[in-house]
N, C-alpha and C positions, 0 to 999 in steps of 0.2 A: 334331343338324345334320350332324356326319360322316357318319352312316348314310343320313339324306335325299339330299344330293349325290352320296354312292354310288351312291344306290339309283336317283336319276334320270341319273345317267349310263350305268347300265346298265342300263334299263328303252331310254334311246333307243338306243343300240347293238344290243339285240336285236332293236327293230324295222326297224332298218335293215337290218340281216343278212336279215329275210325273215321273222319271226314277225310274226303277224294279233296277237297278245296273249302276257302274259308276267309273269309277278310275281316276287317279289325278296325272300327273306327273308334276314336278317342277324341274326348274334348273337354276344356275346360273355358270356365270364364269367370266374367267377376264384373258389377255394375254397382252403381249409387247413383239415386236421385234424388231431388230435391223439391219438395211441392211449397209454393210460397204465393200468399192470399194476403194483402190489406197490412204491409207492413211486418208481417211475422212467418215467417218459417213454420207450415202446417206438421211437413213430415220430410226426414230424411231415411233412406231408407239403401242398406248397402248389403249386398249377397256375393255369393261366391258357388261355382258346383264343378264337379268334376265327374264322366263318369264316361261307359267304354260301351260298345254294345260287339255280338261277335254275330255271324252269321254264317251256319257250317252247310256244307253242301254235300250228299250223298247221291252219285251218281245225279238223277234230274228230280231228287228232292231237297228241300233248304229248310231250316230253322233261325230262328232269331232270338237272342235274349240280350238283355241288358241291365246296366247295374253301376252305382254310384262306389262301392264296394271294393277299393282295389288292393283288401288281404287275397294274399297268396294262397290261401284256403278257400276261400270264397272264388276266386279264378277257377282252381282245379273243381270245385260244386260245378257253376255253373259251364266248363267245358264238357263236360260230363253230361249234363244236363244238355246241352243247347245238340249235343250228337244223338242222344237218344230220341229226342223230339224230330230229329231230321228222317231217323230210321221210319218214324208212324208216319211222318207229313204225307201226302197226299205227289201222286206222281206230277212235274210241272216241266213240260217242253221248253219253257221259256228260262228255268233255273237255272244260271251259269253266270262265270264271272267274266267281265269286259275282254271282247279279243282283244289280246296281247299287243298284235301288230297297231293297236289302238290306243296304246297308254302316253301318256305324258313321259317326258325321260328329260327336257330341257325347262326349268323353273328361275321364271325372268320374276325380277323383283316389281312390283305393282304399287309399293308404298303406301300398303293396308293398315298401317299400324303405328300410332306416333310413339314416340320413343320417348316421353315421359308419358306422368298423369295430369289430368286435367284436375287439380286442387279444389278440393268441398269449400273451400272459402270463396276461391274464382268464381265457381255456380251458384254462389248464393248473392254473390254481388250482381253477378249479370242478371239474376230471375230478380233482383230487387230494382235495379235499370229497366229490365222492360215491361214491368206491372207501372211504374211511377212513369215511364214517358207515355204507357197509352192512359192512364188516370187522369194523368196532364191537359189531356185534350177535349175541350167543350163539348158536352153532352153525355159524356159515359159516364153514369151511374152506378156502375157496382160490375165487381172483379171475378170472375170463376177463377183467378189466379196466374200466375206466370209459375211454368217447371224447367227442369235443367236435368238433363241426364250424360253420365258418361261409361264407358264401358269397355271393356277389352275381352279377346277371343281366340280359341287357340282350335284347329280342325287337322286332324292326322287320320288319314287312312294308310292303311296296307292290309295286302294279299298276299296269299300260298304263291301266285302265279309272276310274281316278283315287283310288284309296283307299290312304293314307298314315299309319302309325302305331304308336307303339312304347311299350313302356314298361319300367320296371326293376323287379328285386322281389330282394328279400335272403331270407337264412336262418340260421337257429341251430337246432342240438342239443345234449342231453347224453344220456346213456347208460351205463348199465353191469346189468354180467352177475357172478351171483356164483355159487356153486359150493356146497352141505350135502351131509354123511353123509360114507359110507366105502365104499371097495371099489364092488361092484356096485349099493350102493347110494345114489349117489349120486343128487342132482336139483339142476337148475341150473335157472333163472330171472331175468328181465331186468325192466328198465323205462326210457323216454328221457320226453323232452322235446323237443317241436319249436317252431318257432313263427320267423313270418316278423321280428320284432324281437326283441331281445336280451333287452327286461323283458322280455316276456309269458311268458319260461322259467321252466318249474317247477323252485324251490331246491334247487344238486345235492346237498344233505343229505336233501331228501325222497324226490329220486329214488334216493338210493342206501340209504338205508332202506327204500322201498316193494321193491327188488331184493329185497335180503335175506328179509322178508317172506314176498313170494311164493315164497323159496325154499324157506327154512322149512315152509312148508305144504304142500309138495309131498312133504315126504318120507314113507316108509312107505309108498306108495299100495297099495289092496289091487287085487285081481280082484273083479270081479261077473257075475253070473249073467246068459248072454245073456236079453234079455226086450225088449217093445215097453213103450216109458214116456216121457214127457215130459220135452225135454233144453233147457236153458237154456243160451242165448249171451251168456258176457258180454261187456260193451262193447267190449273189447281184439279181438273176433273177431266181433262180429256184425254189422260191417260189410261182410263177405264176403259173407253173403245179402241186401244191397242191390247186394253188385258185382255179382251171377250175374245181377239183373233188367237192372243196365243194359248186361251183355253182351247179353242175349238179343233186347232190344228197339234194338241198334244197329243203323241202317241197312243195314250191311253182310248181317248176317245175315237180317234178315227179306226183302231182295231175292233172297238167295239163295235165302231157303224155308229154311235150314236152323236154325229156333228152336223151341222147344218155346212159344213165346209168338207164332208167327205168327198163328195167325186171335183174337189175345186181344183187339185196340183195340177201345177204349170197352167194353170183359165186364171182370167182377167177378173182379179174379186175389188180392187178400186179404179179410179182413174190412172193413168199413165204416170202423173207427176208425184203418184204415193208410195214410200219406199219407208219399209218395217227393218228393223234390224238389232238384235242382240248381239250385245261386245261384251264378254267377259274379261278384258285385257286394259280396259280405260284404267290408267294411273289414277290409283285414288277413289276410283270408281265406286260408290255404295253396296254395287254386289259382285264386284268384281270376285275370280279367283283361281287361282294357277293350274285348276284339272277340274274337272265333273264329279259327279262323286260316287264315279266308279274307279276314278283315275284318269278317266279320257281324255284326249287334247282337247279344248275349246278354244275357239277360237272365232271372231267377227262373222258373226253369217247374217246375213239377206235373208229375213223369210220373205216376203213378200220385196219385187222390183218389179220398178216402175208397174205399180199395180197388177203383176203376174205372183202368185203364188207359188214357191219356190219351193219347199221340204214343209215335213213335217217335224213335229219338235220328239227328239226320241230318245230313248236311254237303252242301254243290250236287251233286256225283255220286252220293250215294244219294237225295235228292229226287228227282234227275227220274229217276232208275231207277222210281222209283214214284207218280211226276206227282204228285209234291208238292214243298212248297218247305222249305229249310232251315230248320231251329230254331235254327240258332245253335250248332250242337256240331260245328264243325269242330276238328280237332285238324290240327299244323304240324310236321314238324319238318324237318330243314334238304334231304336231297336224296331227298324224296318226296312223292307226288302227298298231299293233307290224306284226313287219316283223321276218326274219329268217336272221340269222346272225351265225359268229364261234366268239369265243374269240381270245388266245392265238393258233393258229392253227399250225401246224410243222409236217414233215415228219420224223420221228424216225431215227437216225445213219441207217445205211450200216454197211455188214460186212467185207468192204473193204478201203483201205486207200486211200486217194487223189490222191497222186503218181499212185496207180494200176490203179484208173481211168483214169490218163494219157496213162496210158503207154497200156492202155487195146485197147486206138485208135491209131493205129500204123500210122495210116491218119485220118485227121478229123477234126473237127468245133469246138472249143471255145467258146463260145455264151456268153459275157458279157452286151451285151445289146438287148431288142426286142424292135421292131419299129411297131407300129400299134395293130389293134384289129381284126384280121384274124381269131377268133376262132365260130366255129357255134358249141354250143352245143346241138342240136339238134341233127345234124348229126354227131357230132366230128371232124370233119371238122377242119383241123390247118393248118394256113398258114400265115408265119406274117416275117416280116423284121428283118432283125438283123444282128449287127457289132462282131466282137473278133476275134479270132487268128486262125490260122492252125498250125494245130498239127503235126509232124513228129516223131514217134518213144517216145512220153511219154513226146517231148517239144515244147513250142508253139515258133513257127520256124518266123511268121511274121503277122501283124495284118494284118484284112479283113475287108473291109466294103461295104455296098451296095449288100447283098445279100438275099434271101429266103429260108427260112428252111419250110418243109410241112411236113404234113403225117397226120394220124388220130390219133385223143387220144386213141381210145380203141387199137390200135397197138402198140400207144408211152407208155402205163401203162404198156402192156404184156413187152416189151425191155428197160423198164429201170431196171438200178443199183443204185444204192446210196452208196457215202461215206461215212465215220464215224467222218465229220468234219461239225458237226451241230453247229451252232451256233445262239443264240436268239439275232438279229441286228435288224428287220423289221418287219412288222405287220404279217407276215404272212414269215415262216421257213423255209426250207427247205436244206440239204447238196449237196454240189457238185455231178451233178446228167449226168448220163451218159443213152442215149437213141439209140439204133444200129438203120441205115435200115434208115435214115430218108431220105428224098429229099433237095437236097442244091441246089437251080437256083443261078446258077453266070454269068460269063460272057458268 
């Protein structure tokens, strides 16, 4: 109710100053974390902000301003301000607010938001659980520390054109990083836990054992022999080759021309069994949320079935750049025009099991970590650094690091597989993902 009365007080003030249209986004939030190393509490550390940005429309010009500022004074400044700016802006075809026929009007509850606080004494106990069970464990040497964060969040748009609506969503983490070996030999390795309520977090005894773990088995890693051979993504990183499609396929870029997936809608860009999909609508979901952030309906979409390329990702300025209409993928944030974004994004199971993707590279590449930004989506163009294991016959025989994996995306979509061990851990999904033919530079 504070943010509505806000919000339409300063919806009518902008139109009285002289904008035709005008929306109004509002947010506040508020976190604390906890950094804890070798027994002791390094830093705690707790903030709060709140603040509004307005964006005024003049016929097919727009301005933008924003501000943490919310005296009544400071409002009437910058309405004032944010329409004068609109009048000089530069003419812009695509400057308009979401069709109407397009908004959200029914707001199902999603269960974004725990209905208490996560207590600075609970996070300090769980970040001291999961430093002391991976400590616990034979061979690790020394701590970069276990953290704890929590956090809540509050997101209200409204427009001139009638669409009104907001909602809250919380957060919880744990985390820690531990340290094997000696001298130059060393290897370090992490693992967290996220998740929008406090249960849904994985026990920081597991998490600070599975650290340990992976640290463990990083060590010793050998060299291998540059060679083309089938390299396996596991789940902690093979959500990065769903991120590359839904950069390529965002509005922005395919109106520019500048995608290696421009002439791909409705052609065959994986194999038959691969199916892309954004749900902003999952209970609980990490990015779930009840409209776009123009207001639009969102809702479950397919970009990519059974390996056909389905839509492009779009928000109202890149629809009508391409005389089509939005999907629902606008993204908001406080003193800028809405961009193009995915929610909940994930690559669909496989009809195949983790095992068979082992055992499917009889020789081959692991790939638990990528190092660098080696990707030109323009041309598809991949080339980027990365540590894990060598495979022999379905087992990873010994860790590898300091190597380069390449090839092109439009060749790495046609030769990937997928498992059928999906799981929702990270912003962005995908299952243990197996790609043939690619280029491994080693020693």
């Amino acid at each position: 109710m504070e943010f509505k009365n806000l919000a339409d007080q300063i919806i009518t003030k902008t139109k009285l100053a002289g904008a035709t249209d005008c929306d109004i986004v509002l947010a506040k939030g508020s976190s604390k974390s906890i950094a804890y190393r070798f027994g002791k509490v390094e830093d705690v550390e707790e903030s709060s902000s709140r603040t509004f940005g307005i964006r005024a429309l003049i016929g097919q010009k727009q301005s933008f301003v924003s501000s943490s500022n919310f005296d009544s004074k400071n409002i009437d400044i910058l309405v004032s301000k944010v329409v004068q700016m609109a009048k000089l802006a530069p003419e812009d075809d695509t400057a308009c607010l979401a069709d109407p026929s397009q908004l959200e009007t029914s707001f199902i509850d999603l269960d974004l938001c725990q209905d208490y606080e996560t207590k600075t004494e609970l996070m300090i106990e769980n970040v001291k659980k999961c430093e002391d069970a991976a400590l616990s464990i034979e061979g690790i040497k020394n701590s970069e520390g276990s953290g704890a964060s929590y956090g809540t969040s509050e997101f209200f748009l409204a427009t001139s054109h009638g669409f009104m609506g907001g909602y809250k969503s919380s957060s919880n983490s744990i985390s820690c990083s531990v340290i094997a070996g000696e001298g130059v030999k060393m290897e370090r390795d992490y693992d967290y836990s996220s998740a929008i309520h406090y249960e849904d977090l994985a026990k920081p005894e597991e998490i600070g054992k599975s650290a340990a773990d992976l640290t463990l088995k990083r060590l010793n890693p050998r060299k291998v022999e540059s060679c083309k051979t089938s390299v396996i993504f596991d789940r902690r990183i093979s959500g990065r080759i769903v991120s590359y499609v839904a950069s390529a396929i965002s509005g922005n870029a395919i109106a520019r021309g500048t995608s290696f997936l421009k002439d791909s809608l409705n052609k065959q860009i994986f194999r038959k069994n691969i199916s892309i999909i954004d749900d902003p609508k999952i209970i609980r979901g990490k990015n779930s949320s009840l409209f776009d952030g123009e207001g639009v309906k969102n809702k479950k979409t397919e970009l990519v079935s059974n390996g056909v390329l389905k839509t492009w990702i779009l928000n109202t300025a890149t629809a009508k750049k391409l005389n089509l209409k939005s999907t629902g993928h606008a993204s908001r944030s406080i003193g800028a025009p809405p961009g193009t974004g995915t929610n909940n994004l994930f690559m669909a199971n496989g009809i195949i099991s983790y095992k068979d993707i082992l055992d499917s590279a009889k020789k081959g590449f692991y790939a638990t970590e990528l190092i660098g930004m080696g990707v030109n989506l323009v041309t598809g163009d991949f080339s980027v650094g990365a540590s894990g294991y060598w495979i022999e016959n379905g087992e990873k025989v010994f860790p590898v690091s300091e190597v380069t994996i390449a090839s092109n995306l439009t060749e790495m979509f046609l030769n990937l597989s997928a498992a059928n061990d999906l799981e929702f851990k990270y912003g962005i999904n995908a299952p243990t993902l197996c790609i043939e033919g690619m280029t491994l530079a080693g020693k």
